[in-house]
C-alpha positions in Angstrom: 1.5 -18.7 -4.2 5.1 -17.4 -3.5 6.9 -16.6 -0.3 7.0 -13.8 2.3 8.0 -13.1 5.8 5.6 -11.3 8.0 7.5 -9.9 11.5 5.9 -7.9 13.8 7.5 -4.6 14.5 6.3 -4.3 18.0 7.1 -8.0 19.2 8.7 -7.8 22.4 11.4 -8.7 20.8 12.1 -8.5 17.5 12.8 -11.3 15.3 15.9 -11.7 14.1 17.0 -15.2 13.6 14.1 -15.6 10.8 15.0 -12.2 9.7 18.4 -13.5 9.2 18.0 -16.7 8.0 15.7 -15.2 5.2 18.0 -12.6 4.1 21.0 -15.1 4.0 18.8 -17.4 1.2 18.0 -13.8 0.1 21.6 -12.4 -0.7 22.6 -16.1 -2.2 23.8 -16.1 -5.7 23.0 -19.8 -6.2 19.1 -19.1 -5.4 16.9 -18.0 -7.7 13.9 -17.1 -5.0 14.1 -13.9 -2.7 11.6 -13.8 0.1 9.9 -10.9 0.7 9.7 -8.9 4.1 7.0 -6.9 5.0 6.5 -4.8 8.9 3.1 -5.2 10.4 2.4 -2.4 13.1 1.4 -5.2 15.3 2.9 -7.1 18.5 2.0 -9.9 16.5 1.7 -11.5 12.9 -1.2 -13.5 13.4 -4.7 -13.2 14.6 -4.5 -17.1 15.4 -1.2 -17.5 17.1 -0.8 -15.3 20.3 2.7 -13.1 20.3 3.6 -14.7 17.0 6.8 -12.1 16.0 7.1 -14.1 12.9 5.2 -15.9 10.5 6.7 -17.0 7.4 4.3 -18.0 4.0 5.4 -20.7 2.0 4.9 -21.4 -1.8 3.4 -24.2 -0.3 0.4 -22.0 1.1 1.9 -23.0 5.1 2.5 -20.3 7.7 5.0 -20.9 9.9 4.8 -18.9 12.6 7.2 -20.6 15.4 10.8 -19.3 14.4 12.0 -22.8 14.8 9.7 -24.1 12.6 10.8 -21.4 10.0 14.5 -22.1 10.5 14.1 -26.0 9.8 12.2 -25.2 6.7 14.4 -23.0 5.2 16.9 -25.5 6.5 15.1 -28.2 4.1 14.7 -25.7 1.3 18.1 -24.3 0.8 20.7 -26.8 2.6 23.7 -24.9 0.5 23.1 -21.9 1.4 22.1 -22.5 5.3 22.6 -25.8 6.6 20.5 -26.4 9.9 23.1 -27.7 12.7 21.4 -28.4 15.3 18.1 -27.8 16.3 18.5 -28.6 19.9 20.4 -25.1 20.1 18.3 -23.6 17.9 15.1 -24.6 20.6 17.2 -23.7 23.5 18.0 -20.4 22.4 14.4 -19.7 21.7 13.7 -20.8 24.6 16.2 -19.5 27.1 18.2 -16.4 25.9 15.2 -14.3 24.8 15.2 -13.4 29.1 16.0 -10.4 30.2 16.7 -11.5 33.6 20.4 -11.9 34.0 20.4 -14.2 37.1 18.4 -16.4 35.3 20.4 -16.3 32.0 23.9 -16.3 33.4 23.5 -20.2 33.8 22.8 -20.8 30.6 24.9 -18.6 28.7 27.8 -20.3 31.0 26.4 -23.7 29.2 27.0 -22.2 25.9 30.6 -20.8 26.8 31.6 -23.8 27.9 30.0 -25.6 24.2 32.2 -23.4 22.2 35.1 -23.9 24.3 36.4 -25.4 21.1 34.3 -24.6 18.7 34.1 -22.2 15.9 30.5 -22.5 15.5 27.3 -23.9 17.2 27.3 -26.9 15.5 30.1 -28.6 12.5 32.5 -26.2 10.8 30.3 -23.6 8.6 27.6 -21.4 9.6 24.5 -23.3 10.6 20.3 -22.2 11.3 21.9 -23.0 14.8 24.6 -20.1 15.0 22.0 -17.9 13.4 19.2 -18.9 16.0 21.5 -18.2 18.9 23.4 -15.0 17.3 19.8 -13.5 16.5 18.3 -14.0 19.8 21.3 -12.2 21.9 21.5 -9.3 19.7 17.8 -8.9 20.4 18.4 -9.5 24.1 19.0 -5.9 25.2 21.0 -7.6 28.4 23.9 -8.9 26.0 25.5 -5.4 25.0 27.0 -5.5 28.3 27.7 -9.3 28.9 30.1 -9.0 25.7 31.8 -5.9 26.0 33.0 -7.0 29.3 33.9 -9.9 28.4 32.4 -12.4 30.9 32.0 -15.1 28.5 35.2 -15.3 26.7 34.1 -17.9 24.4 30.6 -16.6 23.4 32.3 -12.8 22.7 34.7 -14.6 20.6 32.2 -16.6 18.4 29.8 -14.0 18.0 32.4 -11.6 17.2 33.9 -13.8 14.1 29.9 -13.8 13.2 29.9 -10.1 13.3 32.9 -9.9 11.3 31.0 -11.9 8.3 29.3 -9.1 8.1 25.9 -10.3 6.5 24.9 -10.5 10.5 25.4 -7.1 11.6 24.4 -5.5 8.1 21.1 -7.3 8.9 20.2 -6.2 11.9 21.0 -2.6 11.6 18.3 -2.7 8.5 16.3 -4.2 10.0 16.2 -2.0 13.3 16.5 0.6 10.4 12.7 -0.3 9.2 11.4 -1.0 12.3 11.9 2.3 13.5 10.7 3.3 10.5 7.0 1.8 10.6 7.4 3.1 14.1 8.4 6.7 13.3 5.4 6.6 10.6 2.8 5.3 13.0 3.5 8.0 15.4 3.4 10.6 12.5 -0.1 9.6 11.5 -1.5 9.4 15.6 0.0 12.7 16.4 -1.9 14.2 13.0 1.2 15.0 11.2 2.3 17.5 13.5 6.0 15.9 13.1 8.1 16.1 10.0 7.4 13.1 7.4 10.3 10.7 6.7 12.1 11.2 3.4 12.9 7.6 2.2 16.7 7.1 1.1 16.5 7.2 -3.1 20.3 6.5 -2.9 19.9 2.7 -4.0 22.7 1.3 -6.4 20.9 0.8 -9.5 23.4 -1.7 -11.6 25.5 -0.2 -14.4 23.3 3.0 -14.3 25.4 6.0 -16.2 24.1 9.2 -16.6 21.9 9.9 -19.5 21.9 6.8 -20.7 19.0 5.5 -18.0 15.8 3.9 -19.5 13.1 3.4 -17.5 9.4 2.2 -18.0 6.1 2.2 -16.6 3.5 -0.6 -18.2 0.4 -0.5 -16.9 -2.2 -2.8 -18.0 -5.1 -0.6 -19.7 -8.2 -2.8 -17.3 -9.0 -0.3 -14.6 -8.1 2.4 -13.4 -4.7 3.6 -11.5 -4.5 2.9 -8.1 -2.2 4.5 -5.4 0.2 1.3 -6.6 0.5 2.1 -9.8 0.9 5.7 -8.8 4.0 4.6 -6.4 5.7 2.4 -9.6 5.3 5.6 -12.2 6.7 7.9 -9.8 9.2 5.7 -8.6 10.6 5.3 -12.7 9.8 9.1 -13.1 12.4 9.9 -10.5 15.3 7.2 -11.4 14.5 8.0 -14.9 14.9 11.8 -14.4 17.7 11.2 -11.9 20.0 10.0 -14.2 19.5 12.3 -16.7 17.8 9.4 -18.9 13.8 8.7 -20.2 11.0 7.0 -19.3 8.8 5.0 -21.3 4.8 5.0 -20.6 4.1 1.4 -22.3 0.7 0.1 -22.0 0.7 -3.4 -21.7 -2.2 -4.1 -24.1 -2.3 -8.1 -24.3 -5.2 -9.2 -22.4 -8.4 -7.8 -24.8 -11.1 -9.1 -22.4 -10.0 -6.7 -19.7 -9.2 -3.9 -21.4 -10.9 -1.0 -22.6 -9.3 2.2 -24.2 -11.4 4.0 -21.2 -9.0 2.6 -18.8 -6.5 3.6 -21.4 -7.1 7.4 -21.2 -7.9 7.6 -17.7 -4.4 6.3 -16.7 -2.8 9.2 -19.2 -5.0 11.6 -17.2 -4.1 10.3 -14.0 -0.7 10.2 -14.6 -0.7 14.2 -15.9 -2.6 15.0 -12.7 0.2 13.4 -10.9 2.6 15.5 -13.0 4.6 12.5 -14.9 4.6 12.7 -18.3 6.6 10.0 -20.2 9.1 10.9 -23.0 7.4 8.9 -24.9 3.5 6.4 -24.9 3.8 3.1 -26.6 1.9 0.2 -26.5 2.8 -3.4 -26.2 0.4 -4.2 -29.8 2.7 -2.2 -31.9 5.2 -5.1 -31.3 2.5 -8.0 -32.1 4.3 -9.0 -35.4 7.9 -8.9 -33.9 6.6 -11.3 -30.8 4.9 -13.3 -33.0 8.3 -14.4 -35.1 9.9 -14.8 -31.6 7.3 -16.9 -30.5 8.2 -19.0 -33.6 12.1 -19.0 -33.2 11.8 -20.4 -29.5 9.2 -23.2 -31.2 11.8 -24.0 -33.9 14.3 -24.1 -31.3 12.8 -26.6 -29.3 12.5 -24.2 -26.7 8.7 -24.1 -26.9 5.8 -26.1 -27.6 2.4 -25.8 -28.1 -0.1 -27.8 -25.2 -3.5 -28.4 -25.3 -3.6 -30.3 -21.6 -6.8 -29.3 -20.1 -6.3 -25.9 -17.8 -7.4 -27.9 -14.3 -4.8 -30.6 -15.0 -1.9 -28.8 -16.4 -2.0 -26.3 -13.2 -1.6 -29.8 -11.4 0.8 -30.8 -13.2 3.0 -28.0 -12.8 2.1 -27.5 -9.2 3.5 -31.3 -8.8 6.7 -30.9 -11.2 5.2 -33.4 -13.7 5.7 -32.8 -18.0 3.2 -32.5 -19.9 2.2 -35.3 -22.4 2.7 -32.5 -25.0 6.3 -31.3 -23.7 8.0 -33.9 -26.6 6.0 -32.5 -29.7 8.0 -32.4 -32.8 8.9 -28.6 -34.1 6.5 -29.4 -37.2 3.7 -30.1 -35.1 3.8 -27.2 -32.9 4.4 -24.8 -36.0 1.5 -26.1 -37.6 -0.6 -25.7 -34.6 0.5 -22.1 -33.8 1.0 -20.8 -37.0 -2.3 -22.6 -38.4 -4.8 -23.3 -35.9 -3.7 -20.5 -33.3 -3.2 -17.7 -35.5 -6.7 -18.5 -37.2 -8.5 -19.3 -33.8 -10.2 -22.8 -35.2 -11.4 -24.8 -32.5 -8.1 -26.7 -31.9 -6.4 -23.6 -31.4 -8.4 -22.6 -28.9 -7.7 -25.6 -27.0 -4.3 -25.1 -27.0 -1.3 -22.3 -25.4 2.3 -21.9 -26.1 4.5 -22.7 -23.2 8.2 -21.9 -22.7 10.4 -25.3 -22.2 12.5 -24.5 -19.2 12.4 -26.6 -16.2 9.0 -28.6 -15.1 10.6 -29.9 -12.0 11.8 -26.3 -11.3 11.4 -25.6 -7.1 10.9 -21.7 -8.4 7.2 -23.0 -10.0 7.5 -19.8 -12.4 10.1 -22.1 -14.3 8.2 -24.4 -14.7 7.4 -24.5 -18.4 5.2 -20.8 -18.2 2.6 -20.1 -21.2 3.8 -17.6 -23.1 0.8 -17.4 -25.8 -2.8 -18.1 -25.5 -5.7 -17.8 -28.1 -8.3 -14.8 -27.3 -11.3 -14.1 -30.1 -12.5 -10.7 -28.5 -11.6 -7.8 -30.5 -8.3 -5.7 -29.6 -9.1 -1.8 -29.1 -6.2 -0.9 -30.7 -6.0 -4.2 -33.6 -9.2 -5.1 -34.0 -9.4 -8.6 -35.1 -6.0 -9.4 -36.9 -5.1 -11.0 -33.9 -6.6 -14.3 -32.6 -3.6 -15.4 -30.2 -1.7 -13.1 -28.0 1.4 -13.2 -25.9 1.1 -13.6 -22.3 2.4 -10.5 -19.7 5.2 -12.8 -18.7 6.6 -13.0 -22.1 5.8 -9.6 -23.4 7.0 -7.3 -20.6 11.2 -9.1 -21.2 10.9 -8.6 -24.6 9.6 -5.3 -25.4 11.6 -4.1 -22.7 14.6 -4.9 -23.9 13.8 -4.1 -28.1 12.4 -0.5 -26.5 16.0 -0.1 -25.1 15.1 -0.1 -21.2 18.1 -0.5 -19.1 16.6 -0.9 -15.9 13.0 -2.4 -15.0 11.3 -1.3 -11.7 8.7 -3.0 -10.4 7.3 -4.6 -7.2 8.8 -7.4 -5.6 5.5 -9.2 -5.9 7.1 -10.7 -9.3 10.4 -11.8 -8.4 10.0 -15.2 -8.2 9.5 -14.5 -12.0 12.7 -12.5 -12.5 14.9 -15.8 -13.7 11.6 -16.4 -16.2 12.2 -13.0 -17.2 16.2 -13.3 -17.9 15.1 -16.7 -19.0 13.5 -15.1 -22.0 16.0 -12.6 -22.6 18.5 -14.7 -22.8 16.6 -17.8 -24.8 16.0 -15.4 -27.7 19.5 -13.1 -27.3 17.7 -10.1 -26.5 19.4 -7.6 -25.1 20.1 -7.9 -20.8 17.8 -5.8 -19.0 18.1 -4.7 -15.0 15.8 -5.6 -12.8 15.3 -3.8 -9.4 12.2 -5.0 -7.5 10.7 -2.4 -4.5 8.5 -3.3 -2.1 5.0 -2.7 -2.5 2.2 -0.3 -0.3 -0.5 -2.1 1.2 -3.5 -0.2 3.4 -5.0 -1.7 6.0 -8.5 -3.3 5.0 -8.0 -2.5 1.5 -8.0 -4.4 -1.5 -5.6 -3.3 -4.3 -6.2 -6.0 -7.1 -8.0 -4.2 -10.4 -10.3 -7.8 -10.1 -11.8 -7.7 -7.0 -11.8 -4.0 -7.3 -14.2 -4.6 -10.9 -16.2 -7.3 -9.0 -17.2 -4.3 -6.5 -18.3 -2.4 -9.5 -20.0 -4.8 -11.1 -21.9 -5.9 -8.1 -23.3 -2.2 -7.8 -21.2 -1.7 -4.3 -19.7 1.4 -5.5 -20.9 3.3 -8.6 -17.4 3.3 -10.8 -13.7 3.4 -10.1 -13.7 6.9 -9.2 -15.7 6.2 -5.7 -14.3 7.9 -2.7 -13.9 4.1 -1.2 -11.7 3.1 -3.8 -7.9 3.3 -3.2 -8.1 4.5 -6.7 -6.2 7.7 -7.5 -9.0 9.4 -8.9 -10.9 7.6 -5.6 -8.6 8.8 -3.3 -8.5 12.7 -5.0 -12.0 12.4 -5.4 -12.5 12.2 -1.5 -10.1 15.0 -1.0 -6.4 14.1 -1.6 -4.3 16.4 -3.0 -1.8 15.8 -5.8 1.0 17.5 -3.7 0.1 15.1 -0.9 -0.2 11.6 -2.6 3.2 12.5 -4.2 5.0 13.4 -1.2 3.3 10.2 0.7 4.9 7.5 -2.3 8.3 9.9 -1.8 8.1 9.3 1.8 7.9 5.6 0.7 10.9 5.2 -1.4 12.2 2.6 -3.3 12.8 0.2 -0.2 12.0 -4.0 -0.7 10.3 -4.0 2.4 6.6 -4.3 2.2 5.0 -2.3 5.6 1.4 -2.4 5.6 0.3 0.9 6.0 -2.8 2.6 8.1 -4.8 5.0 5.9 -4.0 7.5 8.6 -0.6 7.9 7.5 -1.5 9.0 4.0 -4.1 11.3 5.0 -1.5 12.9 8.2 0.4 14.2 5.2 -2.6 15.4 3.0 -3.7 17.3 6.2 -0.6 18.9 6.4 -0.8 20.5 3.2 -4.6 21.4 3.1 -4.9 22.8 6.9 -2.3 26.5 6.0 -4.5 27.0 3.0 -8.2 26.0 3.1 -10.8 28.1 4.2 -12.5 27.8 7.5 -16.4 28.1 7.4 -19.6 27.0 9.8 -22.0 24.2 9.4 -24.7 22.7 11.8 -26.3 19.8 12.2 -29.8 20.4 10.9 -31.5 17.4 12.3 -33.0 19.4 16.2 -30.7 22.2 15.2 -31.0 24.7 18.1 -31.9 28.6 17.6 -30.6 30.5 20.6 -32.6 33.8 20.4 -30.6 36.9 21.5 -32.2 39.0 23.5 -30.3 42.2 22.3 -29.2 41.0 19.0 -29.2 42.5 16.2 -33.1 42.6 14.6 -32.4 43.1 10.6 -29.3 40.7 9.6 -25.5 42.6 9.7 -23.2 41.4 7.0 -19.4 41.8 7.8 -16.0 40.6 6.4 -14.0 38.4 8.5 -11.0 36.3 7.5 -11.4 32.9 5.5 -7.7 31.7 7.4 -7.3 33.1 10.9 -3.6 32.0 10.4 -3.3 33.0 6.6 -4.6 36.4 5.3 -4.1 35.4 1.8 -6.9 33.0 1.7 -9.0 36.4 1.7 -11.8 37.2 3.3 -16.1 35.8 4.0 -19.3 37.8 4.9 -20.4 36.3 8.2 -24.1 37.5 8.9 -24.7 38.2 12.6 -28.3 38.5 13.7 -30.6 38.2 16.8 -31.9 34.1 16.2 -28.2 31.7 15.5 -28.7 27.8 15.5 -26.2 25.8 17.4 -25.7 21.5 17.3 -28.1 19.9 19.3 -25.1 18.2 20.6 -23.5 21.4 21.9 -26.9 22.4 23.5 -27.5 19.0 25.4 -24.4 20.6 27.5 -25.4 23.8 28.3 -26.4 24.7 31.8 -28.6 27.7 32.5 -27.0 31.2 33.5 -23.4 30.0 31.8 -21.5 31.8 29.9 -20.5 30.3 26.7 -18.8 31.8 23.4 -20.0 31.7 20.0 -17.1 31.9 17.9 -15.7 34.6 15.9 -18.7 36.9 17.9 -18.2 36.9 21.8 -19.8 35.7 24.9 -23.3 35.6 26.0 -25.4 34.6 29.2 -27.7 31.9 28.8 -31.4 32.9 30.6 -33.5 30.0 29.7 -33.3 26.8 28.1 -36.6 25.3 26.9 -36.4 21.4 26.5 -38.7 18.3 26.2 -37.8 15.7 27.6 -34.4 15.5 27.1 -34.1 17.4 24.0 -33.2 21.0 23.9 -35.9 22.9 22.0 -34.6 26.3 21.9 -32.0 28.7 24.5 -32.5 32.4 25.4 -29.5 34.3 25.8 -27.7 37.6 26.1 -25.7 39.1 24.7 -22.1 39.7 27.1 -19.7 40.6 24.1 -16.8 42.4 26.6 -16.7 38.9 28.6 -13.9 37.2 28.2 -13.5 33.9 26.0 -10.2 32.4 28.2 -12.8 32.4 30.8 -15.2 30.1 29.3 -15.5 26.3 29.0 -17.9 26.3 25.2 -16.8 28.1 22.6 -19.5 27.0 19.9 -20.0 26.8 16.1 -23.2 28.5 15.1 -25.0 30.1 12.0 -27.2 33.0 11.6 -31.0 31.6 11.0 -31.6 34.0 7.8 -32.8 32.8 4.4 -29.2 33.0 3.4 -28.2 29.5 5.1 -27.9 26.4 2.8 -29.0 23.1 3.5 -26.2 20.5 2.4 -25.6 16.8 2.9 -22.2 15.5 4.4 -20.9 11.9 3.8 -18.1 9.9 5.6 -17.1 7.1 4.6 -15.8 3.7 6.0 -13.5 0.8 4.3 -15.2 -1.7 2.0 -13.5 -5.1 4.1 -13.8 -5.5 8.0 -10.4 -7.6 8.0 -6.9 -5.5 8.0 -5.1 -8.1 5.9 -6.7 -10.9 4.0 -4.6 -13.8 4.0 -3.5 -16.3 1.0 -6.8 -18.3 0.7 -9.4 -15.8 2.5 -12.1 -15.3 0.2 -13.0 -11.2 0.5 -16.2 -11.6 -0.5 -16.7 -13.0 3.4 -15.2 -10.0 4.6 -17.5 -6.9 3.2 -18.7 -4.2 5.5 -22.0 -4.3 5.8 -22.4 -0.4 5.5 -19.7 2.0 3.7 -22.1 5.4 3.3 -23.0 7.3 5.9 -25.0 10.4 5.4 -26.3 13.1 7.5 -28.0 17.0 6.6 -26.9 20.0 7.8 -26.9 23.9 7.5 -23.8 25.5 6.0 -23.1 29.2 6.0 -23.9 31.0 2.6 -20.4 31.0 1.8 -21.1 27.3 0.5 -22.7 28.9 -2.8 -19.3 30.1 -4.1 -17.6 26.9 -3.6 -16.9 24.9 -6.7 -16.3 21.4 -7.0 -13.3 20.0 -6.0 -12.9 22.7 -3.5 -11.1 21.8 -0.1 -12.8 23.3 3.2 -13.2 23.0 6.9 -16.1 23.4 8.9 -14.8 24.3 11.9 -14.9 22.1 14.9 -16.3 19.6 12.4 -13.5 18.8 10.2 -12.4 19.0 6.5 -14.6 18.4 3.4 -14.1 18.2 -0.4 -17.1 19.3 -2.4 -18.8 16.8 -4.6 -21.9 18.5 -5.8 -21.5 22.3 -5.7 -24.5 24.5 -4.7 -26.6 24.9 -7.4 -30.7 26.4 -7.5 -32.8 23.2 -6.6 -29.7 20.7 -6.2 -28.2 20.4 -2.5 -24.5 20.6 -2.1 -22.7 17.4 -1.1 -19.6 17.8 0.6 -17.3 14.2 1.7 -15.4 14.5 5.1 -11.8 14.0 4.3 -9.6 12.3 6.9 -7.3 14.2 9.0 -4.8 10.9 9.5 -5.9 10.8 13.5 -5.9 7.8 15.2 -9.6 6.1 14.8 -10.8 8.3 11.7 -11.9 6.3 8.5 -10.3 6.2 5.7 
């Protein structure tokens, strides 16, 4: 369990004196743990605490939700780098200068003018939790613009100007109202149906000792599922740097972990990635460097830099959880060679028992330095190796070193791992491997949507979802499966950037922009729901069925053109009939008006409507303008499916077991008659039935097989996924 900071982006007031505090431990040299931030489109943090702005997560597994609370503990945590002061202030600036009321704050702001009468700070002589508490909550106070520029309180202007003129303050704020207006800007994007232009994230991020040409970059998936829209966002993300700089990117799969991984998963990510258009410079796999990890396993062992543990797995996670060395921590180097080289490498039953763990620091407050395993022993056969291999180096250890011997100069990944970045230059450095650059970005999370490849194989295995290409997956074959495009999934993860905030993300976002691609291009047909489907018989239609061309695109003339059959018997929703009044006028699209005469019902469903034909009425003037289909032999009967997500909760918290959270139905299917234009569609194909919505087809027509078409979301406020 590591840290983040959760703030609520529509608080009443934002909240800035965690925000700060968290980014002063962040931006410290002499800490080796950076918190990460994420937005939640939410007045609050916490489904527990009303108006919590703030909750903070602690290695620990507390949330702190009271900004007090997180002040003090990050206080505690890192004295050096923000000493407390004194909490009084900090409670009475919580508590008093979030007002917007100036009558009622004018008496106690004069009580703090009149405190730093003398004083530099809030509380002793350096910058204090206490200064950051009461700086934080006046620049969120919208009242305070105008209290300092005047000047009315000389003493306050005065402090909080020197504060400003530290300029981590300031910088803060202004990123952080930077992101806020972001997830803001994004969430009115997806309501209005991406009607607006989409953001384009800054890419401008100062990448350390990048020169052109000279930029290596890498993406290492694991080969045990399949890629997910994460993946997708880290492989373009090192496409573009990589390509920005003129330099190469490496496509490594990190192959260490033989129970999990199949060479399935293996070419479905290559196949994934082409569809996404990246294509690495070169594929390697973390197994080709087996022998050379295996002699630097044994230099850090001869060292004394490593040793070799057999402490049973429950206890030694104890152990390290409480900072306490392991029995085996003092082996001599003879004995853990002859373990690793002996009963490791031949997998005897000793060497199962034990793992290799790195000797850095077991009282560490950053837990991933404390003494990590860096090989374990594994008997299932390797795809690629077969069964030379009975031990195998963990991710934590590989990733360093093959980074660095494959000549990448700058790792990009999610900021999910850096607490494990000074494990990472801890190996780098222990065996005097060349430095690599890490830069950490922030990364997407949905809404009710889990991302991890476990829980997403537990789904599979338990028969929830056929295979890792359903439509409920966020999978990218999932995801393109229920009808994104390429164009669109790559402009969504531009849109994202390479930012190190973590914003949890509505599915309607993504699918806003997928809409806005499909909508100029895809043809418009007609389906009806079949179930009490309505024939309107037409007086003075047309007795033998008329075949004409009309346009696929009313908007677009180079989608081409579609037969529409007109004849005297069309079927309507039952829905639409349940509205109909006799003697209206109503308009059946792309035809013209007619009168309705009769409608014949039982009960209260409509059985059938007689009508007239009126075509030199006029549509403006009419309140139904309705869907229909011919009722010839040509129509085709298909099945639609929408879909919902697989959890009921929008974010599962550290310690919520998902399991409790499954919807109890996903799938929901329904028939109806499609036009005969359906027959030509293949699948794959992107359509809309009009006034229905859009549909990708799944199962194209074919003689005895109905056609199954799945509803693709068009990013509106309350739509699935």
């Amino acid at each position: 369990m590591s840290f983040i900071l959760s703030v609520a982006a529509k608080a009443a007031a934002v909240a800035y004196p965690a925000l700060i505090a968290t980014l002063f431990v962040n931006a410290a040299d002499a800490v080796d743990v950076s918190i990460p931030i994420e937005f939640v489109d939410d007045k609050t943090v916490s489904t527990e605490v009303k108006d919590a702005s703030a909750q903070l997560t602690t290695p620990e597994g507390s949330k702190l939700t009271a900004q007090a609370e997180i002040l003090a503990y990050l206080s505690e945590k890192f004295p050096t780098v923000l000493p407390l002061g004194s909490s009084e202030w900090i409670q009475f600036a919580l508590d008093k200068f979030y007002i917007k009321n100036f009558k009622e704050l004018s008496t106690d702001l004069e009580k703090l003018d009149s405190h730093l009468n003398f004083r530099s700070f809030i509380s002793g002589f350096q910058i204090s939790a206490a200064d950051v508490a009461v700086w934080g909550v006046l620049r969120a106070n919208p009242l305070m613009g105008s209290v300092l520029k005047n000047g009315v309180y000389a003493n306050i202007s005065r402090w909080y100007a020197l504060l400003v003129a530290d300029g981590r303050f300031d910088a803060v704020v202004d990123t952080m109202i930077k992101d806020v207006n972001e997830l803001r800007k994004q969430a009115k994007l997806a309501k209005s149906g991406g009607k607006k232009e989409s953001h384009k994230a800054s890419f401008e991020i100062d990448l350390p000792e990048a020169e052109m040409g000279k930029v290596v970059t890498r993406f290492p998936p694991e080969p045990s599922g399949y890629l997910h829209i994460g993946h997708a966002k880290a492989a373009i993300l090192n496409e573009y740097f990589a390509h920005q700089y003129k330099g190469k990117l490496i496509i490594r799969f990190d192959d260490t972990n033989p129970t999990k991984e199949k060479e399935e998963f293996q070419n479905s990510i290559i196949e994934d990635l082409a569809l996404l258009g990246i294509k690495g410079d070169v594929i390697t796999y973390s197994s080709d460097y087996f022998d050379k990890m295996y002699e630097l396993a044994v230099q850090l062992i001869k060292e004394g830099k490593a040793y070799c543990d057999d402490t049973p797995l429950e206890q030694m996670r104890a152990e390290r959880m409480d900072g306490i060395a392991s029995q085996r921590r003092e082996r001599t180097v003879e004995e853990n060679l002859k373990i690793f080289n002996e009963e490791m490498m031949n997998g005897t039953e000793e060497g199962l028992k034990n793992c290799v763990r790195a000797k850095i620091d077991y009282k560490q407050p950053n837990k991933a330095l404390r003494d990590p395993v860096i090989y374990r022993c594994n008997l299932t056969p390797h795809h690629r190796t077969g069964t030379k291999w009975k031990m195998y180096p963990t991710y934590d250890f590989c990733v360093p070193v093959v980074d660095s011997l494959e000549g990448v100069t700058h790792a990009l990944r999610t900021n999910e791992y850096r607490d494990r970045n000074p494990q990472y230059e801890w190996i780098l450095n222990a065996l005097n491997l060349r430095k690599v650059h890490i830069w950490d970005f922030g990364r997407i999370n949905f809404v009710r949507t889990l991302l991890s490849k476990r829980k997403l194989q537990w789904f599979v295995d338990k028969k929830y979802v056929p295979n890792w290409d359903d439509p409920r997956f966020p999978t990218v074959r999932g995801v393109r499966r229920r009808g994104m495009t390429v164009e669109g999934l790559r402009n969504f993860i531009i849109s994202q950037g390479p930012s190190r905030n973590i914003i949890n993300l509505d599915w309607s976002l993504i699918w806003a922009m997928n809409k806005k691609i499909i909508d100029p291009v895809c043809p418009r047909y007609t389906a009806v729901d079949s179930i009490n489907a309505v024939p309107i018989k037409l007086v003075d239609g047309p007795a033998t069925p008329i075949t004409e061309q009309k346009p696929k695109h009313k908007k677009n003339a180079d989608v081409g053109t579609k037969p529409v059959i007109y004849y005297n018997t069309v079927l309507i929703d039952q829905a639409d009939a349940a509205t109909i009044e006799d003697n209206e006028e109503i308009t059946l699209m792309d035809w013209g008006n007619v009168i309705v005469k009769k409608i014949n019902k039982k009960d209260d469903l409509v059985e059938s409507i007689e009508a007239v034909l009126h075509l030199e009425g006029d549509f403006k003037k009419t309140s139904k303008k309705l869907t229909w289909i011919a009722d010839t032999e040509d129509k085709v009967e298909v099945e639609l499916v929408d879909f919902d997500h697989l959890i009921t909760k929008d974010k599962l918290e550290e310690g919520d077991n998902f399991e409790d959270f499954i919807t109890p139905e996903t799938e929901f299917r329904s028939k109806a008659y499609a036009d005969l234009n359906i027959k030509t569609l293949k699948k794959g194909d992107i359509i809309q039935f009009e006034r229905k919505g859009y549909y990708s087809v799944d199962t194209p027509y074919a003689k005895g097989q109905t056609p199954v078409l799945f509803t693709i979301p068009d990013g509106k406020q309350g739509s699935k996924k």
